[in-house]
C-alpha positions in Angstrom: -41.8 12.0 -18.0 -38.5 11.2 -16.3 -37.8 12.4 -13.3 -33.9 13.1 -11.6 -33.7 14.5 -8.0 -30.7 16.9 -7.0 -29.8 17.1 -3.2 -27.8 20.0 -1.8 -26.8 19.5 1.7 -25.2 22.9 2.9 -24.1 24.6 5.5 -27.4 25.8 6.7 -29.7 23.1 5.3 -30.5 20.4 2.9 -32.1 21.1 -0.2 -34.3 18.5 -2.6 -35.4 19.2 -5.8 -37.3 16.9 -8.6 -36.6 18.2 -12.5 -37.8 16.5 -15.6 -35.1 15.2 -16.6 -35.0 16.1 -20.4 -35.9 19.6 -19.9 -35.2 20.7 -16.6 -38.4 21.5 -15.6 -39.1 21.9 -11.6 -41.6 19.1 -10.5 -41.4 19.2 -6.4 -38.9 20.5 -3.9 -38.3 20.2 -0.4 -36.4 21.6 2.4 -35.1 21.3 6.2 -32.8 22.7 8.5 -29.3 21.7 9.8 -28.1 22.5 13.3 -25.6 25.7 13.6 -22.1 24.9 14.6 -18.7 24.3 13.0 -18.8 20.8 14.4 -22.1 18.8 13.2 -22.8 14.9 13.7 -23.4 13.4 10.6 -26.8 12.2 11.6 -28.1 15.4 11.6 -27.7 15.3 7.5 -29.4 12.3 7.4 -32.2 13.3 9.2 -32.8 16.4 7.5 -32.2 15.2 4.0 -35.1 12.9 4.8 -37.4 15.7 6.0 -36.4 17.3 2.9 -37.2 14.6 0.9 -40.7 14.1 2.7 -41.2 17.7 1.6 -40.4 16.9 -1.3 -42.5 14.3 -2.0 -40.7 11.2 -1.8 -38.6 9.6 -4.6 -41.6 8.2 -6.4 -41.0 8.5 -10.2 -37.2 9.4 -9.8 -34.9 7.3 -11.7 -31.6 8.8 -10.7 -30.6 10.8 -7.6 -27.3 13.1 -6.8 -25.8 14.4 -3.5 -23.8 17.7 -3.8 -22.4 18.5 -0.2 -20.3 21.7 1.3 -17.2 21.1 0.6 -13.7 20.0 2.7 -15.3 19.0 6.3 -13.6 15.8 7.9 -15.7 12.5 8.8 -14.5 9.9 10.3 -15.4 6.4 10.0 -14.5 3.6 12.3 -14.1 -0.2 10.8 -18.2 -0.7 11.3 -19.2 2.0 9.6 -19.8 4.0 12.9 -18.7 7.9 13.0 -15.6 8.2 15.5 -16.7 12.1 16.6 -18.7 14.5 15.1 -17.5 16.2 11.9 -15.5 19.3 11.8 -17.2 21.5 8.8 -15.5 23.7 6.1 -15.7 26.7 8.3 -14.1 25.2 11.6 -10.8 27.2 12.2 -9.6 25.3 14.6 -7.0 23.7 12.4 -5.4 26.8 11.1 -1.9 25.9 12.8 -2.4 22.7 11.6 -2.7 24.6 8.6 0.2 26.6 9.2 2.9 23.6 10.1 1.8 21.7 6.8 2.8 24.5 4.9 6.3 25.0 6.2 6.7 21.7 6.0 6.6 20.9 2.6 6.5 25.2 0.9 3.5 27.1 -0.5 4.8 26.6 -3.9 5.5 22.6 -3.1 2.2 22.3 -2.5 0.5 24.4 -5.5 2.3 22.4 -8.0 1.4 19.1 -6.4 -2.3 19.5 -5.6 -3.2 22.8 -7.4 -3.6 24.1 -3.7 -1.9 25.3 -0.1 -3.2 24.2 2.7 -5.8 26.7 4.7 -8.0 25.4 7.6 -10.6 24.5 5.1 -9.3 21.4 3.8 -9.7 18.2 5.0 -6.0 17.4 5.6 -5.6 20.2 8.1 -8.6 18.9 10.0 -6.4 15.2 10.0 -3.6 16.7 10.9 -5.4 18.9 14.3 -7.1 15.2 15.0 -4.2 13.4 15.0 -2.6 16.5 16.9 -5.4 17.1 19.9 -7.7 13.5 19.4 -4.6 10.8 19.4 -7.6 8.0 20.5 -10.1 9.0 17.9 -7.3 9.2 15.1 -6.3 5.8 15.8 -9.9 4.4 15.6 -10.1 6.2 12.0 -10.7 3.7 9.7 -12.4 5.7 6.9 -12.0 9.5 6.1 -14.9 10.7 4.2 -16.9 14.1 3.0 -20.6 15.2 3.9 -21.7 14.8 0.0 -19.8 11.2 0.3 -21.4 9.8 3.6 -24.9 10.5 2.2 -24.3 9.1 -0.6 -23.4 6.0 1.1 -25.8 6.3 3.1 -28.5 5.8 0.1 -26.3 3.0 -1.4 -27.0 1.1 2.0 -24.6 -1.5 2.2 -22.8 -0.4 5.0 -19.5 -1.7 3.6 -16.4 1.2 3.9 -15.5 -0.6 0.8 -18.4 1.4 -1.0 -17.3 4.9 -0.2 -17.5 6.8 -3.3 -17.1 10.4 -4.3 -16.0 12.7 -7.3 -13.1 14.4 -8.7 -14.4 17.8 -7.5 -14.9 17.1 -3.7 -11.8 15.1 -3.3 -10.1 17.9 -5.2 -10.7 19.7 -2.0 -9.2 17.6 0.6 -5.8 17.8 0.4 -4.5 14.8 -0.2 -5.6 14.2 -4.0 -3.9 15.3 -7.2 -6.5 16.4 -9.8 -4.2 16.1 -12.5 -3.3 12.4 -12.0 -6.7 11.6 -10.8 -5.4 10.1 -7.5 -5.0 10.4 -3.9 -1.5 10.9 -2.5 -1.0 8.8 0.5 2.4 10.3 1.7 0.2 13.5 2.3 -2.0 11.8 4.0 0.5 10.5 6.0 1.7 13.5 6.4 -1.2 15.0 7.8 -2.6 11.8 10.3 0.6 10.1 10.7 -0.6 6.6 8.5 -2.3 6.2 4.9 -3.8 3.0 5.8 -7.2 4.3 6.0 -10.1 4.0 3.6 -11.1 6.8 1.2 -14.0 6.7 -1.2 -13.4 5.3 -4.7 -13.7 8.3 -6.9 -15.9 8.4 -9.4 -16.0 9.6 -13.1 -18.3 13.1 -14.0 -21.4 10.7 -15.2 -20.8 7.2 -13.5 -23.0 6.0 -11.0 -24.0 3.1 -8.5 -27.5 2.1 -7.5 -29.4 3.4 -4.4 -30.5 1.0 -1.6 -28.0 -1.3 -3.1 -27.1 -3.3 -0.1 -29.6 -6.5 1.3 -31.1 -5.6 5.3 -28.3 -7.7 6.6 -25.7 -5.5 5.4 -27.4 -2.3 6.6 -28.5 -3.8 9.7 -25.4 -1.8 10.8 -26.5 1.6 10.4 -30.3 1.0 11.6 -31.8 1.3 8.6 -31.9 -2.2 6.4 -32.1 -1.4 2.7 -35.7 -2.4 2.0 -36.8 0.0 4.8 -34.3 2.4 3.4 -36.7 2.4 0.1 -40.0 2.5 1.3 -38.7 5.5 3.9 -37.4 7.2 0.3 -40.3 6.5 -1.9 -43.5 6.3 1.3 -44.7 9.8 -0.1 -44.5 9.5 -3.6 -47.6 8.3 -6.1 -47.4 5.6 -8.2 -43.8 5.1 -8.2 -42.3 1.4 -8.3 -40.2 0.7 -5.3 -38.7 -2.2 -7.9 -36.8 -0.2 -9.9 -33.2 0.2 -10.2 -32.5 4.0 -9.3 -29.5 5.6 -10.2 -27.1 6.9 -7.5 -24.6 9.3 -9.2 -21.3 10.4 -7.8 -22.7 14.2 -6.4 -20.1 17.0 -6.2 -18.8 19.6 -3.9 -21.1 22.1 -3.8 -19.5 24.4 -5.6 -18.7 22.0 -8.8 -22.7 21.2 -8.5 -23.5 25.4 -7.8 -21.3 25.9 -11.8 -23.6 23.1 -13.0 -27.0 24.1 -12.0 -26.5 28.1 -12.7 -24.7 27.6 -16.1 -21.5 29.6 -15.7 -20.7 30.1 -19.3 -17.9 32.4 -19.6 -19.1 34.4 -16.9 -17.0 34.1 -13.6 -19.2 33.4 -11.2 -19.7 34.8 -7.6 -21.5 33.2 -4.9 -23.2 34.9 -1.9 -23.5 32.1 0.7 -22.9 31.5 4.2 -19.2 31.6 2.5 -18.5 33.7 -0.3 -17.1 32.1 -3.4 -15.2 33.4 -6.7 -15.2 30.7 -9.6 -14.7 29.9 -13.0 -13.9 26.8 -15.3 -11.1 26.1 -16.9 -9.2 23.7 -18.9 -5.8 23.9 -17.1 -5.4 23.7 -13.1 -4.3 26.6 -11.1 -1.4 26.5 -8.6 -1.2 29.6 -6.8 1.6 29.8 -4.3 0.0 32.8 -2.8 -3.0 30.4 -1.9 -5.8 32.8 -2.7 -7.2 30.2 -5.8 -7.4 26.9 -5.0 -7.2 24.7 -7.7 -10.2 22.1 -7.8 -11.5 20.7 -10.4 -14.9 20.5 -11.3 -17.9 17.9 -11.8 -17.4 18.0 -16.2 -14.3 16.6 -16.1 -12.4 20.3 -16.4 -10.8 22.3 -13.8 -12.5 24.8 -11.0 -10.3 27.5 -10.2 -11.4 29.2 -7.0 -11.0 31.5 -4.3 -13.2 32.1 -1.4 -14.0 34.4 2.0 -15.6 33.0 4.9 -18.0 35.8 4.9 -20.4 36.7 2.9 -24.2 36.7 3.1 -23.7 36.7 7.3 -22.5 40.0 7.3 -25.7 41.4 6.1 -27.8 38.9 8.8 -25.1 40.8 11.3 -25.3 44.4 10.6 -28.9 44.4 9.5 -29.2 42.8 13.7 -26.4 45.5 14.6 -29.0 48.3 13.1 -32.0 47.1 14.5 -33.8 46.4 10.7 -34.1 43.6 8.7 -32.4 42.8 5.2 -34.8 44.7 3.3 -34.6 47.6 5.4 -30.8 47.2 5.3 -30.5 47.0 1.7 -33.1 50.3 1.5 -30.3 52.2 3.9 -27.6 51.0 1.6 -28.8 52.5 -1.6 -29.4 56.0 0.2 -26.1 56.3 0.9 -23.3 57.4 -1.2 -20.9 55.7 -3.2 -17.6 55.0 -0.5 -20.4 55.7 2.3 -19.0 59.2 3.1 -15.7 57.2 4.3 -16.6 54.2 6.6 -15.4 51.6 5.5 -16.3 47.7 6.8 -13.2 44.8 6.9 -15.9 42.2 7.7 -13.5 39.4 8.8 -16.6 38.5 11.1 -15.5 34.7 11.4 -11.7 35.3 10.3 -10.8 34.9 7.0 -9.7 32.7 4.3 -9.0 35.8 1.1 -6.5 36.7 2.9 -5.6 33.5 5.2 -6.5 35.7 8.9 -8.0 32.6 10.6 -8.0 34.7 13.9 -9.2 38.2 12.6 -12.2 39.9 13.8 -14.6 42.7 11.7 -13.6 46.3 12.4 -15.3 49.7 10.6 -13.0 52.5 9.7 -13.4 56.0 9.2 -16.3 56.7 11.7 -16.6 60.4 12.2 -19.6 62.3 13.9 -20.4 63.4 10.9 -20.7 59.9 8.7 -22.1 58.0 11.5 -25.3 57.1 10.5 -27.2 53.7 9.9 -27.3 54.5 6.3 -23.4 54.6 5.8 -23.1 51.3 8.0 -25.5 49.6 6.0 -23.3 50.5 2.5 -20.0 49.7 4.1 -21.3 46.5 4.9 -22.4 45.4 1.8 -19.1 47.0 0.3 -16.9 45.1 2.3 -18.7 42.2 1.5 -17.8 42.7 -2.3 -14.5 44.4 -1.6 -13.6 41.0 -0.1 -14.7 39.1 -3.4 -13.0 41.0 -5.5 -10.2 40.4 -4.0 -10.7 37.0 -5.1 -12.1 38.4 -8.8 -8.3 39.8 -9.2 -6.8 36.6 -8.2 -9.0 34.9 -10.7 -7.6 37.1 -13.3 -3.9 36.8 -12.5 -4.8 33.0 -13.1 -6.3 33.6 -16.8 -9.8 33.9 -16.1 -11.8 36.0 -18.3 -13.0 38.6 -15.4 -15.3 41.0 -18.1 -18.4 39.7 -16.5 -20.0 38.2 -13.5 -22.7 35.8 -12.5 -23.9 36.6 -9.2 -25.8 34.1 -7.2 -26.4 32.8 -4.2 -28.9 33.7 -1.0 -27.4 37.6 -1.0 -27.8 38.2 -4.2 -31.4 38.6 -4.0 -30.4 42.1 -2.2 -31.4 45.0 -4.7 -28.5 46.6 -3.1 -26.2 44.2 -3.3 -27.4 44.0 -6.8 -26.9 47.6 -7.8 -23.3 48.2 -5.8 -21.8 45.5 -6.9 -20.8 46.8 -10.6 -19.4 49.9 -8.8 -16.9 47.6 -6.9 -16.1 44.8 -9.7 -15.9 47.2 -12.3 -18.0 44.5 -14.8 -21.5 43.8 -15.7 -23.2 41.9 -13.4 -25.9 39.4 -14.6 -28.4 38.2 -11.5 -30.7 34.9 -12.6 -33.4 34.5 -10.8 -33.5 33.2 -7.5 -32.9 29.1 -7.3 -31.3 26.1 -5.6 -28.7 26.5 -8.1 -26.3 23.6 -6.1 -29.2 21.3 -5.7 -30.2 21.7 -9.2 -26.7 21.3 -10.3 -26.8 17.7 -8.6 -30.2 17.1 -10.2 -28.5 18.0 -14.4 -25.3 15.2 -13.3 -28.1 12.8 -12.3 -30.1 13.5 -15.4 -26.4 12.9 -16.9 -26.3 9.4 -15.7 -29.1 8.6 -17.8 -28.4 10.4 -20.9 -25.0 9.1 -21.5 -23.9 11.7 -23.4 -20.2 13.1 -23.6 -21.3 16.8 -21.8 -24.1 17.1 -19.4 -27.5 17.9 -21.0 -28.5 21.4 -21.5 -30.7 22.9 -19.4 -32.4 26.5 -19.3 -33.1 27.1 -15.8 -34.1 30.6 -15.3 -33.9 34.3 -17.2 -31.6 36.4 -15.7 -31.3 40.4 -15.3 -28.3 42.3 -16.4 -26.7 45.0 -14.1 -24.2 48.1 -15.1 -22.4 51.1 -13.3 -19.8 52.7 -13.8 -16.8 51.6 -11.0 -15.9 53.6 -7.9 -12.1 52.8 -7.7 -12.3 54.8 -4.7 -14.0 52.5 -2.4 -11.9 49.0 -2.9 -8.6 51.5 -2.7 -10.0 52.5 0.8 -10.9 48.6 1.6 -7.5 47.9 0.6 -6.0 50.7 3.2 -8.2 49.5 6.0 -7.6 45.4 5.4 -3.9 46.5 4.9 -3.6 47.2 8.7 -4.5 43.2 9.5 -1.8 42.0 6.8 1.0 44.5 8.1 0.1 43.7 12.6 
């Protein structure tokens, strides 16, 4: 049996999982926790992805390996391969004037048609622009801009040369500074953004290429602490029988999103993801360029195109009100489903960390419509989870404008295992839902484009990863027209 291993290094925490690689099978999978914060050092990755791995079972029988990361967040090399500060994630707001200037600078619709996007605080070029803004010194000692899934992916190539950066279409789709269309960065952009282009950006990588893991010799990776036969008996110490010998494939990973379409097997289903972020998607064969800026679009790890649009909040707004209420998220969703459709009027705008659907960077959560009468626990807990979805659908709507096919949804992600979420959230789409069971679906996603690298094949191979469960209800226009109202009152302040 042949064995691939797919690495998802989110937000929250890095993922490992070991598939046949033929089938698709689960062999082993591991797990470990990342620090909170918008700002993270990139060693903290590295640590946990190898406590993840150890959980996993080491490398041992794996012939090819793939990082997916969370996508957009800024880090910066310096000429040794050392990082200059710590990196500034996805969900860092701190560049949204940053955000703001690039805009005007060049026009929404300027932008869309170069890059397929406009810039929000998300993106990578914002995140230059605020460093070159507010960290003069550390923008000058920038010799390399990477992403999360890219260092760790040089990181397991272990040469320590810059030169080696790599990524894929669909991360680098996301920074700001790369056309998707023409496969190529745009260095006036970056220029824009951090004043120079002189710095070095990962080569980027076709949908099933790859390089080799613990490439480099110990001199080259003396460097980073770790030389590169260490690096593979660290990778493989738990594993059985495996040959620390062999060459082991290292493919190009993907933004996390890209890899999340992969693992879960889209279809023509858009799909929606409940995460720490929450995150409207389909594929597509054309990019979108939406002045507006609500899709972004990326493209995605096949080759095709990504259109997306995404809120900042998503399965945290549960965590929040379930800690508001006193329950936890079973209790919470239990509430939920005793209340009625539209929760007797309350109504949640659960900008809880600002907001990126619409671009309200600053915003703060509010509830409307409290009365003494409506007040309960029970109506909180719905108008949470509403808002939640009100603010995806949002998104959903966008989608269509674009030319996505919007008569059915995929629902993932960690909320999604909410029966409540489950149940409400054909009242607010207005389409069947389909649920597939609970999985790493972005670390699995990784693990089908390493299993790619081997295959050689024209499409990734097919993979059936889990059943899923098909949910219908009839639609409550009522409820998103009252979301509408109450988010109306940030966008007219």
């Amino acid at each position: 049996m042949t064995l691939v291993a797919g690495i998802d290094s989110s937000t929250q925490s890095c993922k490992v999982v070991v598939r046949d690689a033929e089938t698709g099978r689960l062999v082993r999978e591991g797990r470990a926790a990342h620090p909170d914060g918008t700002e993270v050092h990139p060693s903290h990755w590295w640590s946990a992805l190898r406590s993840a791995l150890a959980d996993a079972g080491g490398l041992s029988g794996v012939s090819a390996v793939s990082v997916a990361g969370q996508q957009h967040g800024m880090v910066c090399l310096d000429e040794d391969g050392k990082v200059v500060r710590e990196a500034l994630l996805w969900n860092d707001t701190r560049s949204a004037a940053a955000a703001a200037s690039l805009t005007d600078e060049l026009g929404a619709a300027s932008w869309a048609a170069r890059i397929g996007l406009v810039p929000v605080a998300s993106f990578t070029i914002t995140k230059l622009r605020w460093l070159a803004q507010h960290e003069p010194a550390n923008a000058k000692r920038t010799a390399a801009v990477c992403l999360p899934h890219d260092w760790l992916t040089w990181r397991l190539r272990g040469t320590g040369s810059l030169d080696d950066l790599v990524t894929d279409r669909s991360d680098a789709s996301g920074t700001g500074y790369f056309d998707s269309a023409s496969n190529a960065y745009v260095p006036d952009l970056l220029s824009l953004a951090l004043g120079r282009s002189d710095v070095v950006l990962p080569r980027v990588l076709g949908p099933a290429e790859y390089t080799v893991l613990a490439a480099g010799s110990r001199d080259e990776t003396s460097r980073l602490g770790l030389g590169a036969s260490d690096l593979r008996d660290e990778l493989f110490r738990l594993g059985e029988g495996g040959r620390r010998d062999e060459t082991v494939r290292l493919a190009a990973g993907a933004g996390d999103n890209a890899a999340a379409m992969l693992g879960v097997g889209g279809g023509a289903d858009v799909v929606v993801s409940l995460g720490t972020s929450g995150v409207v998607t389909a594929t597509a064969d054309v990019r979108a360029e939406d002045p507006s800026g609500i899709v972004a679009g990326f493209a995605d790890a096949t080759g095709r195109y990504l259109p997306l649009a995404c809120t900042l909040n998503a399965a945290r707004v549960l965590d929040a009100t379930a800690r508001m209420l006193g329950v936890d998220l079973t209790r919470l969703s239990e509430l939920a489903l005793s209340a009625p459709a539209g929760a007797e009027g309350v109504v949640m705008v659960p900008y809880l960390e600002g907001e990126r659907t619409p671009n309200l960077p600053d915003a703060t959560g509010a509830l409307h419509g409290l009365t003494l009468s409506n007040a309960t626990p029970a109506n909180i807990a719905r108008a949470a989870v509403e808002g939640m979805l009100c603010g995806l659908a949002v998104g959903l709507d966008a989608l269509a404008e674009q030319g996505a096919d919007v008569s059915g949804v995929r629902l993932v992600g960690g909320a999604a295992v909410s029966p409540a979420v489950r149940e409400i959230a054909p009242t607010v789409f207005g389409v069947p839902v389909t649920v597939p069971a609970p999985g790493e679906y972005v670390a699995d996603g990784a693990a089908r484009q390493a299993a790619w690298t081997l295959s050689g094949g024209a499409t990734p191979p097919e993979w059936t990863l889990a059943e899923s469960t098909r949910f219908e209800a009839d639609a409550v226009p009522e409820v998103r027209a009252r979301y509408g109202d109450a988010a109306q009152r940030y966008l007219s302040r």
